[in-house]
C-alpha positions in Angstrom: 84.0 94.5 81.8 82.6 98.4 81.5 83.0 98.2 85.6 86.3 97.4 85.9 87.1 99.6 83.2 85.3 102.4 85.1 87.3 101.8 88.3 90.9 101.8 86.1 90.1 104.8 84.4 89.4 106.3 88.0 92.4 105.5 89.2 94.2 106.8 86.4 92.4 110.0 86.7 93.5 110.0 90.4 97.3 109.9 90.0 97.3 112.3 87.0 95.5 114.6 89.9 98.6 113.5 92.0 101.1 113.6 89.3 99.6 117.8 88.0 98.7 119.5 91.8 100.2 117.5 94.3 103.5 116.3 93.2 107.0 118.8 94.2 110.3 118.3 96.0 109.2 119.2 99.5 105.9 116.4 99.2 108.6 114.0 97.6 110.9 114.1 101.0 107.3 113.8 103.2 106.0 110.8 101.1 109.3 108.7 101.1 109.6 109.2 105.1 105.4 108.1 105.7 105.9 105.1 103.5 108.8 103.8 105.5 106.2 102.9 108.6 104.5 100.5 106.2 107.7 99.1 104.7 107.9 95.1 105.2 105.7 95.7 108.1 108.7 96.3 110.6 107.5 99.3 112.7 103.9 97.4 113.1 105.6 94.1 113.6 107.9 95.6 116.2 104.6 97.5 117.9 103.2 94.0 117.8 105.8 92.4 120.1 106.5 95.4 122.2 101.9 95.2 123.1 103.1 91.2 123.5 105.6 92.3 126.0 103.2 93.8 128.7 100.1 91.7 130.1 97.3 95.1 129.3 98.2 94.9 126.0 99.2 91.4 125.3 96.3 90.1 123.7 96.6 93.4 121.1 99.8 92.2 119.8 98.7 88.7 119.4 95.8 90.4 117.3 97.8 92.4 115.5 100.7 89.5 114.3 97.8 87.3 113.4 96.2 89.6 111.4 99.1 90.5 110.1 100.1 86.8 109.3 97.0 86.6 107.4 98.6 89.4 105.3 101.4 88.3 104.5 100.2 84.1 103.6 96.8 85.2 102.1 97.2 89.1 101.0 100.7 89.3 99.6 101.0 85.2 99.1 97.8 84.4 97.3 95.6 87.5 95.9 98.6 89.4 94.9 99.9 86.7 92.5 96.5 85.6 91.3 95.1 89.3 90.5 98.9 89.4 89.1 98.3 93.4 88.5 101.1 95.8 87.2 102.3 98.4 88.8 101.0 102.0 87.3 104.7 103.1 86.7 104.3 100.7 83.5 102.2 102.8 82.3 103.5 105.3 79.4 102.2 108.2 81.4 103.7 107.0 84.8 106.5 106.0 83.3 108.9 109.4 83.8 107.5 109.8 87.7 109.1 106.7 89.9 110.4 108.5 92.7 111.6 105.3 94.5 113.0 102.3 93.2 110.8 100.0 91.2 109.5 96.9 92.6 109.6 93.3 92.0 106.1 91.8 93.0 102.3 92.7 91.8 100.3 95.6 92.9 97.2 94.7 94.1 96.9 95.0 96.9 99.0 97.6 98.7 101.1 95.5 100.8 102.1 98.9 103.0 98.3 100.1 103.5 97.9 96.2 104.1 99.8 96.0 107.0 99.1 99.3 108.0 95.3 97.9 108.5 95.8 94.8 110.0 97.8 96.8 112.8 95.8 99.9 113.3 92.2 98.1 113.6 93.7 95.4 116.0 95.0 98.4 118.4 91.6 100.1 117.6 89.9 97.3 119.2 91.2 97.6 121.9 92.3 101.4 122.4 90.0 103.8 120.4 92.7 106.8 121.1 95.7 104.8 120.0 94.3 102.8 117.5 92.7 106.6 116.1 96.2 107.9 115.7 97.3 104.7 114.4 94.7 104.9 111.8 95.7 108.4 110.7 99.4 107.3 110.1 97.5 104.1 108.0 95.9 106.3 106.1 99.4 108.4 105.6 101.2 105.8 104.0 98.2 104.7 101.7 98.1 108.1 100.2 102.2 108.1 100.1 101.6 104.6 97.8 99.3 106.6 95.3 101.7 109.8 95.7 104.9 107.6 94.8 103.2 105.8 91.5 103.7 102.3 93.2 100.0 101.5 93.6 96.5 102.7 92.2 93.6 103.9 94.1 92.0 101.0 93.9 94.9 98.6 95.4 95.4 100.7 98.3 91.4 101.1 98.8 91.7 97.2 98.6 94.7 96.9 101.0 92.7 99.0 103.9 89.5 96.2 103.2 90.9 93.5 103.3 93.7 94.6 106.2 90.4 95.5 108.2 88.8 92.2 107.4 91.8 90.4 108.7 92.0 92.6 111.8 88.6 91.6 112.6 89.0 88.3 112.3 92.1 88.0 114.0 90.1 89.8 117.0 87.3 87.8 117.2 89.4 84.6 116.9 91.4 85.4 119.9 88.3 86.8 122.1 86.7 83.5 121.2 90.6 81.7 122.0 91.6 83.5 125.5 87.9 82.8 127.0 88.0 79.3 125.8 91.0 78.3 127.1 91.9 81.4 129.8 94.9 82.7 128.1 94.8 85.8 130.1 96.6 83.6 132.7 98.1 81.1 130.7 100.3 83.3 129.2 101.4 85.4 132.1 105.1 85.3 132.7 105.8 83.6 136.6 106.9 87.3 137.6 104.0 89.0 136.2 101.7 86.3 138.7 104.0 86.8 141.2 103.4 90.6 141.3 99.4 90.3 140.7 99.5 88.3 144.0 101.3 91.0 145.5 99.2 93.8 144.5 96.0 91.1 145.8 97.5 90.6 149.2 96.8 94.3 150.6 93.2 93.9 149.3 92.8 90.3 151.0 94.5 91.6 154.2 91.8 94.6 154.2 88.8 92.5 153.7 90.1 89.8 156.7 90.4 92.6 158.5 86.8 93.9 158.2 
């Protein structure tokens, strides 16, 4: 009991910091626009099938809709209603700083930072440079959840775990998926095979040649 007392009394100290020496106008405008990339999931689910949309970075959006699957069926489905946490607003000291609308389901964890994770270590897999700057905006909109009272420290610390956990797995399962069953062809569009034999002709022609 004293531990998880220790890590709620942290995260209350942590928004009060928030709450006395970062909280103004100007960070309020800044913190509603970062949250929006984690909202529902929409602008990583519509990175996701734009990646699915072109055969070098195919496989990354597969990774990054399964692990974001997982999310949504295990994270927001199962562990949010059984941890069943409220949201710090409730709390008397909170209560006077919502700076956007209250919200309906639990807090734990941090569906935003969630989904945020699950997209920005699948693209990190695969593209150290993209997936760093996608990691710095997942890190954005985690801090924006503490800033805006919807989520404690500790929900958004468990959001990026367990969003990295299902990255990972998501990973693995398809490196394990494409080699077993060569989905690296299997799931090329008839004009994306038609233009690889293209671009293999001149290479073919050259080597007859020799």
């Amino acid at each position: 009991m004293g531990f998880f007392q220790g890590i709620v009394d942290a995260d209350i100290a942590i928004l009060q910091f928030f709450v006395d020496n970062v909280h103004s106008p100007v960070m309020d405008v800044i913190m509603k626009f970062l949250t929006l990339f984690g909202e529902g999931g929409i602008f990583w689910i519509a990175v996701s099938v734009v990646c699915m949309a072109f055969p070098k970075t195919r496989r990354m959006g597969f990774t990054m809709a399964i692990a974001m699957l997982l999310g949504v069926t295990i994270g927001n489905g199962i562990i949010k209603n059984v941890v069943a946490r409220h949201r710090p607003y409730e709390l008397e000291q909170f209560s006077a700083f919502p700076i956007i609308s209250r919200l309906s389901d639990w807090s734990f964890p941090s569906g935003h930072t969630l989904a945020s994770f699950e997209a920005s270590v699948s693209i990190f897999c695969y593209r150290k440079k993209w997936g760093a700057a996608a990691l710095a905006l997942a890190v954005c909109v985690a801090v924006s959840r503490i800033y805006l009272i919807v989520h404690y420290p500790s929900d958004v610390l468990g959001g990026a775990v367990i969003g990295t956990l299902f990255a990972l797995l998501a990973f693995f399962f398809l490196k394990w998926l494409y080699g077993r069953f060569d989905l690296e062809n299997k799931l090329m569009f008839r004009f994306e095979k038609e233009r690889a034999k293209k671009k293999a002709l001149p290479a073919e022609t050259e080597e007859a040649g020799e």
